[in-house]
Residue, then its C-alpha position, 0 to 999 in steps of 0.5 A: x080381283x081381275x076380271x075374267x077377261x080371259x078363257x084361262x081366268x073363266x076355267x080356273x074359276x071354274x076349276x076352283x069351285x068344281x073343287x068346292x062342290x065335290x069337297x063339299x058333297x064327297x064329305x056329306x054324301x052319309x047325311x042325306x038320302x038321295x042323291x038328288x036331295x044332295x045336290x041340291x042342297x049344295x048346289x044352292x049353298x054353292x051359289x050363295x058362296x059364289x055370291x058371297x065371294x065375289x061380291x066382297x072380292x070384286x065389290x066390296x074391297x075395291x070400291x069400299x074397303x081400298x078406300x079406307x073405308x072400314x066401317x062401312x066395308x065392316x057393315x057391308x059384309x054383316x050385311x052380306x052375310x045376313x042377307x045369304x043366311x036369311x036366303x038359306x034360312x028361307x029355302x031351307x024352310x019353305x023347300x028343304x024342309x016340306x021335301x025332305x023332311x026326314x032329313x031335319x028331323x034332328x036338325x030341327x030340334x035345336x029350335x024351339x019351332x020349325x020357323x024361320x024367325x026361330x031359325x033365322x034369329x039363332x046366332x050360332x046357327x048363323x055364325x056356323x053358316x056364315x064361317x060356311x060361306x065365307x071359307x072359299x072366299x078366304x081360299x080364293x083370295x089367298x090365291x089372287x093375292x099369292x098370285x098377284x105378290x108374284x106378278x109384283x115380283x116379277x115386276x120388280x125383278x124386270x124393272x131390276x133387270x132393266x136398270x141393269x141393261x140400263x147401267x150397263x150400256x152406259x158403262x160399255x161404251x164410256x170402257x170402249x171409248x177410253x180404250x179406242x182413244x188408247x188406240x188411237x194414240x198409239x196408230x198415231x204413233x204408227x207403234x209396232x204394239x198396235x197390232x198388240x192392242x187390236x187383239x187385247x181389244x178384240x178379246x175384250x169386245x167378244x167378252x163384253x159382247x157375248x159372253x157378260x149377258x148373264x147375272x153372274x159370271x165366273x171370277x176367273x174370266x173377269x180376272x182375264x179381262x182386267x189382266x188383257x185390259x191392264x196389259x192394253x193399259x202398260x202398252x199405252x203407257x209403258x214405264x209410266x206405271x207400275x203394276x201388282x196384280x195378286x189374286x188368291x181364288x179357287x177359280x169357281x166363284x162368280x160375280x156380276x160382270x164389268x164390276x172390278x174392271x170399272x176400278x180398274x179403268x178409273x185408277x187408270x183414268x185417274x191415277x195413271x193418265x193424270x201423272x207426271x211422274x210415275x204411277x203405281x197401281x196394286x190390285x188384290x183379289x182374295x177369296x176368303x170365308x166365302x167372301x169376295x176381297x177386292x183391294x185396288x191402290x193407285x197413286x194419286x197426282x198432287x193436282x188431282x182434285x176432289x173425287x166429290x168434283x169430278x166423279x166418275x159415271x163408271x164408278x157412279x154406275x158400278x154403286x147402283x149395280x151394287x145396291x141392285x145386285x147385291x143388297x146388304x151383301x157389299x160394302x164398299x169403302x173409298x179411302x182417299x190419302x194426299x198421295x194415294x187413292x184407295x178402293x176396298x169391296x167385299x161381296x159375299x159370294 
């Protein structure tokens, strides 16, 4: 358990057994005669409570029992929890009982006499009040540990989140880079398709700047951004490739953003830039039983190696954003062929 450290802490603590007691005196009030009796009858059992609930949450199972030290954890409590029983036994016979003794005049004739040995020494007496003494100490620590298995999930969902930022700062700038080096050598050219590329560039940047800081994106703006980069792409390489670009959507769906686009970047790295002769590139996107269908094929050039010796840090980043984005809800199959390079992803939408 933490410690209360903190104002918040000290009042919800003390929120929690300001509930204990009205619980436990509302639902006693018919037993007992005065009101002054009442309180502190459960005043008194309210302090051996407290007692028993922080000595095992913030003693016994950080110090003993997180120590995988069980059979003395085990002895530790029955000992608590005889020590409590023996102080309620004590005020129950040397102050209760000589103050009010009209109150446990039936309670008293569940012993043979009214002393302490004869009470204390009862084990269903003591059972009864141990399970008493114990049931705020299993409240709060079901609270604390519901409230700590949500910091733990926050946790992991913030460090989820900054691998994310993280493969994604890789991922943008190796895009930009290859796209930049596209411009470039088209500005070498003093090509009139320069000023084309400017702005499918410039569409780009804004959708990778502004616009992909969420989760999850729709599938019809990511679809946009592979047709402005594979238009970005043609101009570049002109009739060297030639492109199939069918999508089957409804135009809601969303997906994790800069996903499919990375495909594409590499089937153009690897398919396009690297041939002699002419390349082709077909590319399917289906929507189909609420199931994201993503097919990507490029041709692949007769010297190009081994994909297990050159891998790509585009691709390599995309399967963990996958692992983190969508767990046991993809997969993705690589099928390499002599002359063909193919990319198959499901998501489940």
């Amino acid at each position: 358990m933490k410690p209360l450290n903190t104002t918040r802490e000290i009042v919800l603590h003390i929120l929690f057994w300001s509930c204990v007691f009205v619980f436990s005196t509302a639902s006693a009030t018919w037993y007992y005669s005065e009101t002054r009796e009442l309180l502190e009858v459960y005043g008194f059992r309210m302090l051996l409570q407290m007692v028993v609930a922080y000595a095992i949450i913030g003693l016994l199972i950080p110090k003993v029992l997180n120590k995988k030290r069980v059979i003395l954890f085990s002895i530790l409590v029955l000992g608590l929890f005889a020590s409590v029983y023996a102080l309620c036994t004590l005020f129950l016979v040397e102050y209760l009982m000589p103050n009010y003794p009209i109150s446990y005049e039936v309670f008293l004739k569940r012993f043979d006499s009214p002393t302490f040995q004869s009470i204390f020494f009862n084990f269903n007496q003591f059972f009864s009040r141990s399970l008493y003494y114990a049931y705020p100490c299993i409240i709060l620590m079901a609270i604390l540990f519901y409230r700590e298995r949500q910091e733990l999930l926050m946790l992991h969902e913030k460090k989820r989140e900054a691998e994310l930022n993280a493969l994604k700062n890789q991922l943008n700038p190796h895009f930009l880079f290859n796209t930049l080096n596209s411009l470039y050598l088209l500005a070498l050219k003093k090509s009139d398709k320069t000023v084309r590329v400017i702005e499918n560039l410039s569409h780009i940047l804004d959708y990778m700047l502004y616009r992909c800081d969420k989760k999850f994106v729709l599938l019809k703006d990511e679809l946009l951004l592979i047709n402005k980069y594979i238009e970005l792409e043609q101009i570049r390489y002109g009739k060297r490739v030639s492109i199939s670009f069918d999508e089957s959507i409804t135009g809601e769906e969303k997906i994790a953003p800069l996903l499919l686009l990375t495909f594409v970047e590499n089937a153009f790295k690897h398919g396009v830039s690297e041939a002699i002769e002419n390349a082709a590139i077909t590319i399917q996107v289906e929507n189909k039983d609420n199931k994201l269908l993503f097919e990507l094929k490029n041709t692949k050039p007769g010297s190009h190696r081994e994909i297990t010796e050159r891998k790509s840090l585009g691709l390599s980043n995309i399967k963990k954003q996958l692992e983190l984005l969508y767990p046991n809800k993809h997969q993705l199959n690589i099928i390499e062929k002599p002359n063909t390079y193919t990319t198959e992803l499901e998501l489940s939408l």
